[in-house]
C-alpha positions as CSV (number, residue, x, y, z in Angstrom):
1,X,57.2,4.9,-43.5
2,X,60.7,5.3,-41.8
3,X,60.6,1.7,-40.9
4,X,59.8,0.7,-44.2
5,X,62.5,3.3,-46.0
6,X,65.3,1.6,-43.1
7,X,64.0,-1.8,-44.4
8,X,64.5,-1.4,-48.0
9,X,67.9,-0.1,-47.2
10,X,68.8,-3.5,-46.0
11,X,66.8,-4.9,-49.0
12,X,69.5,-3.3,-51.1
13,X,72.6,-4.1,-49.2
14,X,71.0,-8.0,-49.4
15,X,70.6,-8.3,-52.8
16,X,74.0,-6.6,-53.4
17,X,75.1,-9.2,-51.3
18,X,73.6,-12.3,-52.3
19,X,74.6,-11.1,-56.6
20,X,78.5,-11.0,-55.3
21,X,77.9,-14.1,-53.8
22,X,76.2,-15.9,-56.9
23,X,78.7,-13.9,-58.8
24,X,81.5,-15.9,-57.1
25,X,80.0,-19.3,-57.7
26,X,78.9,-19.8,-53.9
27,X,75.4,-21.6,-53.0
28,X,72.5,-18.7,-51.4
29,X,71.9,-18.7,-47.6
30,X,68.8,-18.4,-46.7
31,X,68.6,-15.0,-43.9
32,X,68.1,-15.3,-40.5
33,X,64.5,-13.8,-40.2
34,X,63.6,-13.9,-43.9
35,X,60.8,-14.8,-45.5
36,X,60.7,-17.9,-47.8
37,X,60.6,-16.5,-51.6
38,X,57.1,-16.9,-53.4
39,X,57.0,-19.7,-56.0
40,X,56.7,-19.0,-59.2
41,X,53.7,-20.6,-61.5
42,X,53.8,-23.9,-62.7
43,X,53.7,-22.9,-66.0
44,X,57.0,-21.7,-65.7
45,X,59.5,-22.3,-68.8
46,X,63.0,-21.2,-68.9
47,X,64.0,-18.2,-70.6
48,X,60.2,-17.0,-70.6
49,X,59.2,-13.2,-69.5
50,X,59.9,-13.3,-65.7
51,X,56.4,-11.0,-63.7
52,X,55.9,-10.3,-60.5
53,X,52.6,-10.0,-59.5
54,X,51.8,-7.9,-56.1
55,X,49.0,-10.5,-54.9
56,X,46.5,-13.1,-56.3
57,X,44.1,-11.3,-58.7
58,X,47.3,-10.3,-60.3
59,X,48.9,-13.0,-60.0
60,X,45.9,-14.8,-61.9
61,X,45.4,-12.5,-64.2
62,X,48.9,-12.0,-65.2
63,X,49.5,-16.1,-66.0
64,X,46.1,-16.0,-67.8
65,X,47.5,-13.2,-70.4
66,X,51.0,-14.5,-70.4
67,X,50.3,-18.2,-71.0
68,X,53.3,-20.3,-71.3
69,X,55.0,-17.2,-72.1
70,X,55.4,-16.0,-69.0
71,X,56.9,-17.5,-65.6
72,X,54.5,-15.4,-62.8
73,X,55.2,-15.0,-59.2
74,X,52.9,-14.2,-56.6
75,X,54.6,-12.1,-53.7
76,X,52.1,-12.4,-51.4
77,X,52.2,-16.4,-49.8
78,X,49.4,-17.9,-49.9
79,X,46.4,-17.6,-47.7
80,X,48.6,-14.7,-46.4
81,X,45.9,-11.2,-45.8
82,X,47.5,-8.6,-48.3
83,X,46.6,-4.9,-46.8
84,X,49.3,-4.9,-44.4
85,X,52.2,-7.0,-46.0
86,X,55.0,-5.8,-47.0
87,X,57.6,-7.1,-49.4
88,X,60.8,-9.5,-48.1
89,X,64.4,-8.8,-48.9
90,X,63.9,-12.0,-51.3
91,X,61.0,-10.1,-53.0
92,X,63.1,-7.2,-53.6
93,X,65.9,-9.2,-55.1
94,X,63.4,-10.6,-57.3
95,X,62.1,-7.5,-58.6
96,X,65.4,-6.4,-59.8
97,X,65.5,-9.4,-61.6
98,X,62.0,-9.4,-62.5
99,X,61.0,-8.2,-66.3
100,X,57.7,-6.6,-65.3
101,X,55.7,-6.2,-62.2
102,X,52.5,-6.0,-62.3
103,X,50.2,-4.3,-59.0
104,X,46.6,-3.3,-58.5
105,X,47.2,0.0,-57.3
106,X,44.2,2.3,-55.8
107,X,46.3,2.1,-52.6
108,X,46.1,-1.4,-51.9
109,X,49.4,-1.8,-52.1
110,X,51.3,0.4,-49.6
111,X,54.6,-0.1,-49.9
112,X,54.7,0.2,-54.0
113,X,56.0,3.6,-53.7
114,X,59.2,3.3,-52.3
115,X,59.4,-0.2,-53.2
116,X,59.7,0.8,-56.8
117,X,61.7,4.1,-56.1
118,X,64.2,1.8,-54.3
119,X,65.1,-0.3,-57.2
120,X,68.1,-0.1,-60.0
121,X,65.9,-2.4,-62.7
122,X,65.8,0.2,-65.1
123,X,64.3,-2.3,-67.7
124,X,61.4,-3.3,-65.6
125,X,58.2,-2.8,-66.8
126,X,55.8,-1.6,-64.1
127,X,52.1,-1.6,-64.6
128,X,49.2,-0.1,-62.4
129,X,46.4,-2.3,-62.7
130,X,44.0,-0.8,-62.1
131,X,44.6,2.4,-64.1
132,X,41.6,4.1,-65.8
133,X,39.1,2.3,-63.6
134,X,36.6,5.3,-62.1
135,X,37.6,4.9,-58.2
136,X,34.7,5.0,-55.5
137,X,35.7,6.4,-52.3
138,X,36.3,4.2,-49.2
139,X,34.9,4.1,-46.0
140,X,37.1,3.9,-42.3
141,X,35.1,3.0,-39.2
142,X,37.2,4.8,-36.4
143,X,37.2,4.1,-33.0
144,X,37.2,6.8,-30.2
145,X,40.1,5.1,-28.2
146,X,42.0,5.1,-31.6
147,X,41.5,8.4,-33.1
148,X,44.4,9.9,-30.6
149,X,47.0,7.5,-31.7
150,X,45.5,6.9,-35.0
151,X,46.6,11.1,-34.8
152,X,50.0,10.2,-33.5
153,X,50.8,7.6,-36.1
154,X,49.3,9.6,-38.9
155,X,52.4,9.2,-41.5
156,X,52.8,5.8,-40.3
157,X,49.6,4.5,-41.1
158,X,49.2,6.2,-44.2
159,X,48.7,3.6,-46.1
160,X,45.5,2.5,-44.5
161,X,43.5,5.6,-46.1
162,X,44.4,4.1,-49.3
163,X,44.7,7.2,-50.6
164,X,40.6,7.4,-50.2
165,X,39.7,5.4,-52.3
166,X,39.0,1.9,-52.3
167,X,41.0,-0.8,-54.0
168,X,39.3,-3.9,-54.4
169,X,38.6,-2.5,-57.9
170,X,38.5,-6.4,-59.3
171,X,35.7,-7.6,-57.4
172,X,33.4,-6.0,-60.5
173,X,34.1,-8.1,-63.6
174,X,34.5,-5.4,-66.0
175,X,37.2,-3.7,-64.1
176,X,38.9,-7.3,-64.0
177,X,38.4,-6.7,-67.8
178,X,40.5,-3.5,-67.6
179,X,43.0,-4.6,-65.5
180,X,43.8,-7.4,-67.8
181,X,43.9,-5.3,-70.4
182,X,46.8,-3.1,-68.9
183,X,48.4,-5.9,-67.9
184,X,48.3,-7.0,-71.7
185,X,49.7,-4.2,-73.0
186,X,52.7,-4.4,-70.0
187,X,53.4,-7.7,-71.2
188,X,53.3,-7.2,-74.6
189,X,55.5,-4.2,-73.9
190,X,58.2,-5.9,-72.6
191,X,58.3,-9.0,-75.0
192,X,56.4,-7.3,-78.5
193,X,57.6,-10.6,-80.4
194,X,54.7,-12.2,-78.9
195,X,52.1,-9.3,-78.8
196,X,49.6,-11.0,-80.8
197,X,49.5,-14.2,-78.7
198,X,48.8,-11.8,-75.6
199,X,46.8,-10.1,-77.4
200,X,44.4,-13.8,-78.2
201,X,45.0,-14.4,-75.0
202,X,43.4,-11.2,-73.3
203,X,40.5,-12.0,-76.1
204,X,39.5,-15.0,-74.6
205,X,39.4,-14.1,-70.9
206,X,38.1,-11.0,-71.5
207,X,35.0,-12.5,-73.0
208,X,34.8,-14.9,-70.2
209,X,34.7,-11.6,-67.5
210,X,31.6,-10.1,-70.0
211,X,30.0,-13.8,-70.0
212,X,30.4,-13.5,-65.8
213,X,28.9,-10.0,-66.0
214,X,26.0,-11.3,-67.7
215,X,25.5,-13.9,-64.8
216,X,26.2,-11.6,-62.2
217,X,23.1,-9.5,-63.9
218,X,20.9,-12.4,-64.7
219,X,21.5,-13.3,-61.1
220,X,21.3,-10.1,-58.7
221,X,19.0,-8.1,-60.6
222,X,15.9,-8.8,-59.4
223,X,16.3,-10.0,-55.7
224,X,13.6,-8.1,-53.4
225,X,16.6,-7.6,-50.9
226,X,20.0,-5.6,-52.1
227,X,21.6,-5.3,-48.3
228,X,24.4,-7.6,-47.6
229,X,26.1,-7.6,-44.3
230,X,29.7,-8.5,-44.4
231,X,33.2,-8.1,-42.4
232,X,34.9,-5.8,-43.9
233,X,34.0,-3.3,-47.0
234,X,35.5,-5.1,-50.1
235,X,32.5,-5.3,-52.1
236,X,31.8,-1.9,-53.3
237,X,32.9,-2.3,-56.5
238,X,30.7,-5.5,-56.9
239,X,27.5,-3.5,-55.3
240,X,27.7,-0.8,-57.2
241,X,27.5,-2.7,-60.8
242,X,25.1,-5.0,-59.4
243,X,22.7,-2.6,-57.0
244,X,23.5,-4.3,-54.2
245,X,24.0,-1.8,-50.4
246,X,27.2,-3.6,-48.7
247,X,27.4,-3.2,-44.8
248,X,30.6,-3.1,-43.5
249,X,31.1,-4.7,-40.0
250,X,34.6,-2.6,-40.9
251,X,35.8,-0.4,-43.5
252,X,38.6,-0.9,-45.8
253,X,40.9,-3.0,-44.0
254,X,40.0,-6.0,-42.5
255,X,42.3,-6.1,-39.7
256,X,41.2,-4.4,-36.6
257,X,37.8,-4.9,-34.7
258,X,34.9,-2.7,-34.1
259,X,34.1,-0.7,-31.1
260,X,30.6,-2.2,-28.9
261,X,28.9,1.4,-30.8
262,X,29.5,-0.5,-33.9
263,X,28.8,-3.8,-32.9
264,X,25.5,-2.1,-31.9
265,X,24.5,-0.2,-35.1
266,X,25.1,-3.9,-37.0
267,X,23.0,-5.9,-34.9
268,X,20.6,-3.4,-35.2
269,X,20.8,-3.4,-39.2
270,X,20.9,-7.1,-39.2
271,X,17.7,-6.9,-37.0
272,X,15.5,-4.0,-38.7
273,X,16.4,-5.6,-42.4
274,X,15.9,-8.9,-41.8
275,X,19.2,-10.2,-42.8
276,X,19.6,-14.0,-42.2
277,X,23.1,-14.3,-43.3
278,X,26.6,-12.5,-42.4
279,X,29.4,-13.0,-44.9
280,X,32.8,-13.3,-43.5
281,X,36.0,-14.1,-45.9
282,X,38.6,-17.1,-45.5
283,X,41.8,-15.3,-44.4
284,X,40.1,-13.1,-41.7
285,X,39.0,-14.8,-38.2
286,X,35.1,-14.7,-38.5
287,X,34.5,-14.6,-35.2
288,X,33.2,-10.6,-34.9
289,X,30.8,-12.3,-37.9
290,X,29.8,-15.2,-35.5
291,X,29.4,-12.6,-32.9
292,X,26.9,-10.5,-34.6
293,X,24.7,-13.9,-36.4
294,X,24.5,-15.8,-32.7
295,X,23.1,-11.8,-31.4
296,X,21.1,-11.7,-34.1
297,X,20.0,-15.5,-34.9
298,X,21.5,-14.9,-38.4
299,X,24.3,-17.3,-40.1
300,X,27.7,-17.1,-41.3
301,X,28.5,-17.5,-44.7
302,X,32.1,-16.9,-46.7
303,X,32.1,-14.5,-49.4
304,X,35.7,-14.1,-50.9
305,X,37.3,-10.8,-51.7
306,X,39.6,-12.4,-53.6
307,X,42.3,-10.6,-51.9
308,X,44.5,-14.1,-51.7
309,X,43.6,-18.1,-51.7
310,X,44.5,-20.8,-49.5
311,X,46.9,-23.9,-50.3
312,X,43.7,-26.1,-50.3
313,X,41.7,-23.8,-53.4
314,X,45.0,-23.5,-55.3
315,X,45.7,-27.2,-55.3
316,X,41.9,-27.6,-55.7
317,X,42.7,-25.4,-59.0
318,X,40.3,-22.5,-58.0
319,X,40.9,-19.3,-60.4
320,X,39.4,-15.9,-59.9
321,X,36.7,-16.9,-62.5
322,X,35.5,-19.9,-59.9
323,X,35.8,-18.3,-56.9
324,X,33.7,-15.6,-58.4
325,X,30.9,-18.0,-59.2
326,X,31.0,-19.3,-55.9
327,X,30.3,-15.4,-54.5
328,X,27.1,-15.2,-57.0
329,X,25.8,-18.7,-55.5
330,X,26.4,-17.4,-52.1
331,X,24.5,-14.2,-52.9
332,X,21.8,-16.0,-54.0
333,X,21.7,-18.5,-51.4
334,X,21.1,-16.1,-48.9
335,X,17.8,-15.2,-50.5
336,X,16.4,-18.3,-49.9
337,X,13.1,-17.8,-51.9
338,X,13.3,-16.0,-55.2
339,X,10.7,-15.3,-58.0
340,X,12.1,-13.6,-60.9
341,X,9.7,-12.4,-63.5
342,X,7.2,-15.2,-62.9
343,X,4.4,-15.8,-65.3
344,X,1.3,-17.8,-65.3
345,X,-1.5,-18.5,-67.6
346,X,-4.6,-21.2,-67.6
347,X,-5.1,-21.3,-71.1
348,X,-5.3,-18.1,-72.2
349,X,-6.1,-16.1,-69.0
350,X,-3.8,-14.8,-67.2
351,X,-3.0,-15.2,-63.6
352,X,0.4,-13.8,-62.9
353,X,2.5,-11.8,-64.8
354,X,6.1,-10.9,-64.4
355,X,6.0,-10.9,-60.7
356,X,9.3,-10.6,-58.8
357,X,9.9,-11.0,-55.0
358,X,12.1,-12.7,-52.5
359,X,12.1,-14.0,-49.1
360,X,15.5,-14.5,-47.0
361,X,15.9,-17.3,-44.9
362,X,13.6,-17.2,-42.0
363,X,11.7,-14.5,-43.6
364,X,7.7,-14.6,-43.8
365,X,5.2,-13.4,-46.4
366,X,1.5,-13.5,-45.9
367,X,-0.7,-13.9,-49.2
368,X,-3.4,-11.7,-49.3
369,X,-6.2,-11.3,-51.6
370,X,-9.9,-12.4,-52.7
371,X,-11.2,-15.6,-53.8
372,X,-9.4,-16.6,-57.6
373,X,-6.8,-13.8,-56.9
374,X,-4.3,-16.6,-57.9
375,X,-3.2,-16.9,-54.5
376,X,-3.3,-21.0,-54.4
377,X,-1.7,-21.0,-58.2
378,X,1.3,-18.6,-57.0
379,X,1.9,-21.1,-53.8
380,X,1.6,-24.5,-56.5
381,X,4.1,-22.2,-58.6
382,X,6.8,-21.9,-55.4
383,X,6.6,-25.4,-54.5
384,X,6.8,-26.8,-58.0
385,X,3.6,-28.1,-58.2
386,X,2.8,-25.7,-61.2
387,X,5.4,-24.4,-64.1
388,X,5.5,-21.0,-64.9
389,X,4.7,-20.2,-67.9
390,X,8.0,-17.7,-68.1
391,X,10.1,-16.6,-65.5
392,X,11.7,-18.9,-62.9
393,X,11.4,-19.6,-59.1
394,X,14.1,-20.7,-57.2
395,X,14.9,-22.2,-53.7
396,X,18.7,-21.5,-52.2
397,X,19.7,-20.5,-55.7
398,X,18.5,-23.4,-57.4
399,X,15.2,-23.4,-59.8
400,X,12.7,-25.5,-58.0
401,X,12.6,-28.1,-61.3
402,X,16.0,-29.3,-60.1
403,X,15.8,-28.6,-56.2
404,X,16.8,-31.4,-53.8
405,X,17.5,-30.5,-50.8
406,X,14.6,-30.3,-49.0
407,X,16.3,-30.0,-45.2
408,X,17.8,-26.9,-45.9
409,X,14.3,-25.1,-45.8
């Protein structure tokens, strides 16, 4: 923290600088050492409401409420890993030019604090995100080699704890809901002569996050296995609407490695539940993940937190809303076999009804049962020699109707 209080010191005696400078007609010289500024969105008109968002999600979210009202910057550069970044002196100049700012909060942003208590905008409009969202408490994987200097270091690394609680609050659709509510009513705040086209605004995506709740449901519901294995514990928030058990390789923050005991206690999971696939993220080295699938004869998959994109998904046009989907298919993939309230009748006798299972990839299921116990019926059923008649079955996320792609089994 006393790095980061002697930083923003300089912060202030840079902007200072660079406003007597602009002040007296003179071009801006780029720092020795500084970061280069975060562009603002495309959308960007002048004379509209200026936000600053803290990182993606609110970024996103932000420029979906504010339309072509709004000109939205993302501080955090893309594909850049937010937990431990910290603000530029170009960023703070910016926020004192800045109409609102708009952060997650939850302690995922460390340096907000003093950051904001640093500032002489007394017209900006500060929003925390996620406020109102019931929090779930995180979890830190310690080392023994690091608890003594973990100790030492203890107001320094502060901001790791995150307060308790964990941040990635967004990750659950309906708190995405919240969250662009308050930043609706920030917005709106700080330019009420367009209030009501926020306020359509925040209608329309808001409806989209209940329609991707529904999917999320309709999806996750009924799968036979809940655990997921992944690299770091981002996905409570999505776990705990959808009755999924995250594993963490690590806890909160994804930057720092497990001990061998850890390493241990995964592979071990991974082994006793059967768990054919380990989800790593796309601004995170996956190789602790590759570690733990080559140990285990498991794959890696990604599975995005949605803590930041890269250059490629942004120019590819990716939104929180896609990526999102993606991380249901990727769910479901994993589950290679799926039966979800399957049905079957000849004529008017029944021989199946409502039954739900899964298998993962590489799993194996025996069937078991007397003579015109429906076994052969149930097998016609998986392979799509039958159709059910309710219910679904579906290979690698796909119902078998429409499967294709055979070499993947």
């Amino acid at each position: 923290m006393k790095k980061l209080k002697e930083f923003l010191v300089f912060c202030l005696s840079t902007a200072l600088s660079l406003s007597l400078l602009a002040a007296c007609g003179k071009p801006q010289i780029p720092m020795a050492g500084a970061e280069t500024p975060a562009e603002p969105s495309s959308a960007a008109s002048e004379g509209s409401l200026r936000v600053m968002a803290s990182f993606y999600p609110m970024y996103d979210f932000a420029q979906k409420i504010g339309g072509d009202k709004v000109t939205v910057t993302n501080m955090v550069p893309a594909g850049t890993e937010p937990h431990d970044w910290e603000p530029s002196p170009s960023d703070i100049v910016a926020l004192e030019q800045a109409d609102v700012f708009v952060y997650s909060g939850a302690g995922m942003e460390h340096w907000v604090e003093d950051v904001l208590a640093s500032l002489d905008n007394q017209s900006l409009v500060t929003v925390e995100a996620s406020y109102g969202i019931a929090l779930l408490e995180g979890h830190h994987h310690h080392h023994e080699d690091e608890e003594e200097a973990e100790h030492e270091h203890e107001d320094e690394h502060e901001h790791e704890e995150g307060g308790g609680y964990d941040p990635h609050v967004w990750l659950s659709p309906l708190n995405a809901k919240r969250e662009m509510e308050n930043i609706k009513n920030a917005i709106a705040e700080a330019d009420p002569a367009n209030a009501e086209y926020y306020e359509a605004n925040y209608a329309a995506w808001s409806a989209r996050c209940d329609q991707l709740d529904q999917a999320f449901k309709d999806g996750l519901s009924n799968l036979a296995i809940q655990d997921i294995v992944v690299s770091h514990e981002a996905f409570g928030y999505l776990c705990d609407a959808y009755g999924l058990n995250q594993v963490g390789i690590e806890g909160i923050s994804p930057d720092s490695e497990p001990d061998p005991a850890r390493m241990a206690q995964i592979q071990d999971f991974v082994t006793e539940h059967q768990v054919k696939v380990i989800f790593s993220e796309e601004l995170v080295s996956p190789k602790v993940a590759q570690a733990i699938a080559d140990a285990t004869g498991a794959r890696v998959e990604t599975l995005s937190p949605l803590e930041g994109l890269t250059d490629e998904q942004l120019t590819a046009g990716e939104d929180y809303f896609s990526v999102m989907e993606q991380s249901l298919a990727s769910l479901k993939d994993a589950l290679a076999l799926e039966a979800d309230r399957l049905s079957f009748s000849y004529g008017e006798a029944p021989v199946l009804s409502c039954a739900s299972f899964g298998l993962p990839q590489g799993g194996f299921a025996a069937l078991i049962g007397p003579n015109g116990a429906g076994k052969s019926t149930l097998l016609k059923l998986l392979l799509g020699e039958l159709s059910p008649s309710s219910g679904a079955v579906r290979l690698l996320g796909q119902e078998t109707a429409r499967f294709r792609n055979w070499r993947r089994l």
